[in-house]
C-alpha positions as CSV (number, residue, x, y, z in Angstrom):
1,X,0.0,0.0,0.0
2,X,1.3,3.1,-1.2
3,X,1.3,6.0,1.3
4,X,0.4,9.4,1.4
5,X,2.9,11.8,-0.1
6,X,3.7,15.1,1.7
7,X,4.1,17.6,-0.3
8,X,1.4,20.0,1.1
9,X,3.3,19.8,4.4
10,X,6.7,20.7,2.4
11,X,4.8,24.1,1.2
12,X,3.8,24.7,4.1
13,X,6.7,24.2,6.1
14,X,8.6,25.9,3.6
15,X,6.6,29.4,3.4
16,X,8.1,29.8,6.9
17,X,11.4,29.8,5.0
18,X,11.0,31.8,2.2
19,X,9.2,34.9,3.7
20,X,8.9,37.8,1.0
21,X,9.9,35.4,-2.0
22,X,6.7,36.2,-3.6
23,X,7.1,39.7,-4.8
24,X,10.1,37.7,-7.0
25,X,8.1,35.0,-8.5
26,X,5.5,38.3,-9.5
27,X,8.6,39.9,-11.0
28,X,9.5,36.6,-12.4
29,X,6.8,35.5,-14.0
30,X,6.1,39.4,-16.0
31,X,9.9,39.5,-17.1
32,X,10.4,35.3,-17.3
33,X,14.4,36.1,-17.7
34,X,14.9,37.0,-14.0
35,X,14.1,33.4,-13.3
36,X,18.2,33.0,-14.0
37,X,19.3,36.0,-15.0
38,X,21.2,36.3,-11.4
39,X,21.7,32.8,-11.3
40,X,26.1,32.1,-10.3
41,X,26.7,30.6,-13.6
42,X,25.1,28.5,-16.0
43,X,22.2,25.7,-15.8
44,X,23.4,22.6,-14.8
45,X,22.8,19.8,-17.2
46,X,23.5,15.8,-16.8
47,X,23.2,13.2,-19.5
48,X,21.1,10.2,-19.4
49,X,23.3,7.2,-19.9
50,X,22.0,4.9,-22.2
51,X,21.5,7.8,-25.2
52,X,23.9,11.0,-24.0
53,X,21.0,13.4,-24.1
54,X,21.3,15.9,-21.0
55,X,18.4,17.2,-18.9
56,X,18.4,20.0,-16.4
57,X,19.1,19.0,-12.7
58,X,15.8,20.5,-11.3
59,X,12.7,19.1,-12.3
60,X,9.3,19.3,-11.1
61,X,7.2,16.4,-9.5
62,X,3.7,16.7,-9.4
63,X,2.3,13.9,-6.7
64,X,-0.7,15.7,-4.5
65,X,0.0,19.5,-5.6
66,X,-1.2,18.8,-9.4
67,X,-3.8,16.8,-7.8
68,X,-7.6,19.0,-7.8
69,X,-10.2,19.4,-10.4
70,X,-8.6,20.8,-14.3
71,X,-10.8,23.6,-14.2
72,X,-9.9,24.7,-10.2
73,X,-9.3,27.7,-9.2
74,X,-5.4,26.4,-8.5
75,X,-5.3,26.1,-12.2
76,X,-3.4,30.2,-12.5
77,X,-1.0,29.0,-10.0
78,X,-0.3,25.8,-11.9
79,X,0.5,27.7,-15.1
80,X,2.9,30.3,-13.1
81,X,5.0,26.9,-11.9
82,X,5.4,25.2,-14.8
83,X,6.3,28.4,-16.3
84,X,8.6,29.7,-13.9
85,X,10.0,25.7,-14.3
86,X,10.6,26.5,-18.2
87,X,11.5,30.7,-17.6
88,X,14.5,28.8,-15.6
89,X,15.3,26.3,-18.5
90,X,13.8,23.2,-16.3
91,X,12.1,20.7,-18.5
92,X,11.6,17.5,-16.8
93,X,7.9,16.9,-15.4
94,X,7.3,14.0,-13.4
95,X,3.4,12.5,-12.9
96,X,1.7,9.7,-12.8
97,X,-1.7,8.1,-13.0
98,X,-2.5,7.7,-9.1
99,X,-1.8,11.4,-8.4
100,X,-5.6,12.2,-9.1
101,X,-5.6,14.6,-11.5
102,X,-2.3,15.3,-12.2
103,X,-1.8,14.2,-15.6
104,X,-4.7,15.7,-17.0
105,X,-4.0,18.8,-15.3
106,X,-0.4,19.0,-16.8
107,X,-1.4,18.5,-20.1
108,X,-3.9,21.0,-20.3
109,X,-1.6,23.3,-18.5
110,X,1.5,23.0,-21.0
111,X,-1.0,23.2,-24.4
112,X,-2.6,26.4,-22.5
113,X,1.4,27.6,-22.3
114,X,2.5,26.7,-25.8
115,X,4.9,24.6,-23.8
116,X,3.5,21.1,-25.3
117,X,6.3,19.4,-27.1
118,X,8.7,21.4,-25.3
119,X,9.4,19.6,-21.8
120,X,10.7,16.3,-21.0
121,X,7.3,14.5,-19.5
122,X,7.7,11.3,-17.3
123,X,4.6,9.5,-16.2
124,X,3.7,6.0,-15.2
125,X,2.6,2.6,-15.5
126,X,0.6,1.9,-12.5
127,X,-0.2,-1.8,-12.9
128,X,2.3,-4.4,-15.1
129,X,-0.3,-6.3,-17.1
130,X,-0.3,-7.5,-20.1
131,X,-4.2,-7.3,-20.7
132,X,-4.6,-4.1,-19.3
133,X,-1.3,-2.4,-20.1
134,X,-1.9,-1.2,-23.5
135,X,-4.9,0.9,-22.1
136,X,-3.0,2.4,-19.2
137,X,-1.0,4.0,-21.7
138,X,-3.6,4.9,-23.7
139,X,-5.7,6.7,-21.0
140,X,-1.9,8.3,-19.9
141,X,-1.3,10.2,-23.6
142,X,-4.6,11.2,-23.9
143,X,-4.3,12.8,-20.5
144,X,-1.4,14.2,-21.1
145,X,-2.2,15.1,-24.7
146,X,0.5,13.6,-26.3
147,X,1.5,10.8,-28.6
148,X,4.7,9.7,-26.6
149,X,5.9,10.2,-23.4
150,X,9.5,11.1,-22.7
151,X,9.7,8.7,-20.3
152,X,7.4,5.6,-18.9
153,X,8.4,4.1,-15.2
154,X,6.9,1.0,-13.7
155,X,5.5,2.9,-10.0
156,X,6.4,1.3,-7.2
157,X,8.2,-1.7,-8.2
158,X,8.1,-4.8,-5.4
159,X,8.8,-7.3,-6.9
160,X,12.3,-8.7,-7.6
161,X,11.4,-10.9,-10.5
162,X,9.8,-8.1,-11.9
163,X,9.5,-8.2,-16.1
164,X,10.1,-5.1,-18.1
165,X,9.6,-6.4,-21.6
166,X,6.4,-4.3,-22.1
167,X,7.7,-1.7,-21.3
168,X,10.3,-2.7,-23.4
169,X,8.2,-2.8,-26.4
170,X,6.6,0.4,-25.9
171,X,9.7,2.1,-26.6
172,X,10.4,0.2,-29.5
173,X,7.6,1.3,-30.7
174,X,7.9,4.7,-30.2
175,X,5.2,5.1,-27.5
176,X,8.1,6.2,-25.4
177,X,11.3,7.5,-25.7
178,X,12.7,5.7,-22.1
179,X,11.3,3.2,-19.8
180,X,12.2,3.1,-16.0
181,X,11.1,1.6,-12.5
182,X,10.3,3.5,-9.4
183,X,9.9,3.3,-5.6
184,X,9.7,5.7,-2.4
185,X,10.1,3.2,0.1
186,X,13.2,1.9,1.6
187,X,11.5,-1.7,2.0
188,X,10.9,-1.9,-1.8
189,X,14.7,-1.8,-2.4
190,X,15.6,-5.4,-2.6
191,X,13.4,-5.8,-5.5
192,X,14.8,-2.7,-6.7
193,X,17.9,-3.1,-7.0
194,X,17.4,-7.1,-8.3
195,X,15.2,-5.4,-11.1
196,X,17.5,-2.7,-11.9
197,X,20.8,-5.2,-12.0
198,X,19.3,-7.7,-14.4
199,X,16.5,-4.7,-16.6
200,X,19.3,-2.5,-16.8
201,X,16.2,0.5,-17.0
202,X,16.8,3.6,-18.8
203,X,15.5,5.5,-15.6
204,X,15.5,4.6,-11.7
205,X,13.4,7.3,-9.3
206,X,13.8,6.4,-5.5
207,X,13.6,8.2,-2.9
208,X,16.7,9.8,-1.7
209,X,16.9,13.0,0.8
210,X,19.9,15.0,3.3
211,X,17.3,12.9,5.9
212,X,17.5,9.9,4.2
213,X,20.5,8.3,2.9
214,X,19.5,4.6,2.2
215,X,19.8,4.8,-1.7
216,X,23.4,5.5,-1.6
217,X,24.5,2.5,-0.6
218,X,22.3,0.4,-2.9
219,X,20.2,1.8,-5.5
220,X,22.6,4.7,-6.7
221,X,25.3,2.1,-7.1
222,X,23.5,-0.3,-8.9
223,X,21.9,2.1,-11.3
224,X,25.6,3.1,-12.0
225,X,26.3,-0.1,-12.9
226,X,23.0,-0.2,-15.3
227,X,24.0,2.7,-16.8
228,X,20.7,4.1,-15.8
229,X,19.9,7.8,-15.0
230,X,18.5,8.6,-11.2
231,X,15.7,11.0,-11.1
232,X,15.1,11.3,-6.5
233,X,11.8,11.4,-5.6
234,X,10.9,13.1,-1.9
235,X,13.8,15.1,-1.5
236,X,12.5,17.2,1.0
237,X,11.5,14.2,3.5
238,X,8.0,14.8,3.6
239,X,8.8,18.2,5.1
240,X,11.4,16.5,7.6
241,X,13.9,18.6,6.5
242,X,12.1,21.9,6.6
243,X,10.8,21.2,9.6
244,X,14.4,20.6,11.3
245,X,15.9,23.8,10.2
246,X,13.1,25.8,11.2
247,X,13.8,29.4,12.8
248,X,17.3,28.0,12.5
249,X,19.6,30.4,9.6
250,X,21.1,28.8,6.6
251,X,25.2,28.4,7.3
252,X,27.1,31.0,6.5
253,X,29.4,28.3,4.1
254,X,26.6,27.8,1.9
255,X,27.6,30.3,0.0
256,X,31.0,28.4,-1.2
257,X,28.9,26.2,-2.9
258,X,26.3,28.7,-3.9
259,X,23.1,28.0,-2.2
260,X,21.1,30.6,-1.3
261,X,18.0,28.9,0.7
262,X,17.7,26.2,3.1
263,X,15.6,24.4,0.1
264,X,18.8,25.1,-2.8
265,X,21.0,23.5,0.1
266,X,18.8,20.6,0.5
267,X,18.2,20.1,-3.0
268,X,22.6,20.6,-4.0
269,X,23.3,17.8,-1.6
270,X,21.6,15.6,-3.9
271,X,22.7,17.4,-7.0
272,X,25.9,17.4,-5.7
273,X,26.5,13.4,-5.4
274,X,27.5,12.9,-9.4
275,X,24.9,9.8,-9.6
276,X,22.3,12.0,-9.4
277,X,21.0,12.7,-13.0
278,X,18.3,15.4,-12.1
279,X,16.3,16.0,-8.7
280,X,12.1,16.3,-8.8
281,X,10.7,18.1,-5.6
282,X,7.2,18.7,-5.8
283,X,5.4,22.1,-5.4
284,X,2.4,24.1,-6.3
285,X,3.8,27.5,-5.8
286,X,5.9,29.8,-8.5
287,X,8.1,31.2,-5.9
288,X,8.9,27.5,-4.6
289,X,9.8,26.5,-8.3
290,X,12.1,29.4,-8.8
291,X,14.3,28.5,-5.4
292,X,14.2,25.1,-6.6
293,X,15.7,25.7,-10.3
294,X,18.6,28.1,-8.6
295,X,19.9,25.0,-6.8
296,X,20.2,24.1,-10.8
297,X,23.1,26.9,-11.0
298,X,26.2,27.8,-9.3
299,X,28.9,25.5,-7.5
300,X,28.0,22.4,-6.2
301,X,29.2,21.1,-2.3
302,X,32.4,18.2,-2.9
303,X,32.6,15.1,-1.1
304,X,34.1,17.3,1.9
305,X,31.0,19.7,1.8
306,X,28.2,17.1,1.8
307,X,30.2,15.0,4.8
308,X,29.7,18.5,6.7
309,X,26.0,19.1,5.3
310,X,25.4,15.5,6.9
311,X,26.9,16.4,10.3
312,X,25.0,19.3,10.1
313,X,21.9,17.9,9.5
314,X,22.4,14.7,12.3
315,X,23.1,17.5,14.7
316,X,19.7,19.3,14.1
């Protein structure tokens, strides 16, 4: 059983931290070029393995904030994230079929931009089946108004026998570009890494976090070995992290590897580990989206600097 994701508590806990950031996601969105414009240095991109192509470090996930009626009114918000996500050259979207409304919403959202065609979308299979699997990704492109996703990941993998052959297929095909496998749960990571050592995926998403560390010693080393690119899922704990730095000012040596929040810190630990292909913390707020993409720029923390980020952090 799959449980509930967080990200409603990570805005909340992280409006405490950002205080005053919306005047610059107004400014933002009316002149789109501030979204980097004082960005230290250039947009950080990493390739996926199996092809070479590079994507942008920051992403946007969409599990529980994308997640209301298509015609809400949320739905002007919506458009100032995923535009302040592509104002600061971000292009990866990750969504899925269980988070509600999401897809739906995203696809209306990027042809209502003029941003369709333009991002990298990743969605999900939900249930392997051979009957049924055809339909899922049916139902998914029509959601998402599109012919192909960029990417199609098997949620919440659990088994260690897992197949991947239809997903396999699907790229062949053409119905997707990539094919992956997923989890947020440290107990899923036996099967995960089993899967990921004998599929050799395009794409592994786990969850990875300052707070939690597990994938490091498993999942990121296996997918090395698969040659397949990482895409961290939850990298705000469920708000753990916001919540442990609350009232509490971001270090002063931040700054020598260019973070400028408590959320770019967070977010450039993970960045910062080279296994990492791209990070996808979820939000429903422009001004959030902007902070996150700046953690795309700049100078990241070396081995040295994320040993002292985790002291830090254990000391909290």
């Amino acid at each position: 059983m799959k449980p509930p994701s967080n990200h409603w508590t990570d805005s909340l806990r992280r409006r405490d931290l950002l205080a005053g950031s919306a005047a610059l996601a107004a400014a933002t969105l009316l002149h789109p070029r501030l979204a980097s414009a004082d960005a230290p240095g250039p947009l950080i991109l990493r390739p996926i393995p199996h092809s070479g192509e590079k994507l942008p470090v920051v992403g946007l996930g969409t599990a529980q904030v994308f997640d209301a009626e298509p015609q809400s009114a949320e739905r002007a918000a919506w458009a100032d994230v995923v535009r302040a996500l592509a104002a600061g050259g971000g292009t990866l979207i990750d969504t899925a079929p269980s988070y509600g409304a999401a897809e739906e919403v995203i696809g209306g959202l990027l042809a209502e931009t003029g941003l369709s065609g333009k991002m990298f979308l990743a969605t999900k299979l939900e249930h392997y089946d051979l009957a049924s699997g055809p339909g899922q990704l049916k139902d998914s492109l029509k959601r998402l108004r599109v012919t192909r996703v960029d990417a199609m990941q098997l949620h919440n993998v659990g088994d260690p026998e897992q197949d991947l052959g239809m997903l396999r297929e699907w790229k062949a095909q053409g119905a997707c570009r990539y094919f992956g496998v997923t989890t947020s749960f440290g107990g899923a990571f036996d099967a995960m890494e089993a899967v990921i050592r004998r599929e050799k995926p395009d794409f592994v998403q786990v969850n990875y976090s300052l707070g939690d560390r597990a994938a490091e010693k498993r999942i990121l080393p296996a997918a090395a070995e698969a040659g397949s690119a990482v895409l961290t899922d939850l990298p705000f704990g469920r708000g753990r992290l916001f919540q442990a730095v609350r009232g509490k000012p971001l270090p002063d040596w931040a700054a020598e590897f260019d973070a400028a929040s408590w959320g770019q810190f967070f977010l450039k630990y993970l960045i910062g580990n080279p296994a990492v292909t791209a990070v996808i913390p979820g939000t429903n707020r422009a001004e959030h989206m902007i902070d996150n993409v700046g953690a795309a720029h700049g100078r990241l923390p070396d081995a040295a600097a994320r040993a002292k980020m985790v002291a830090m952090f254990e000391e909290l």
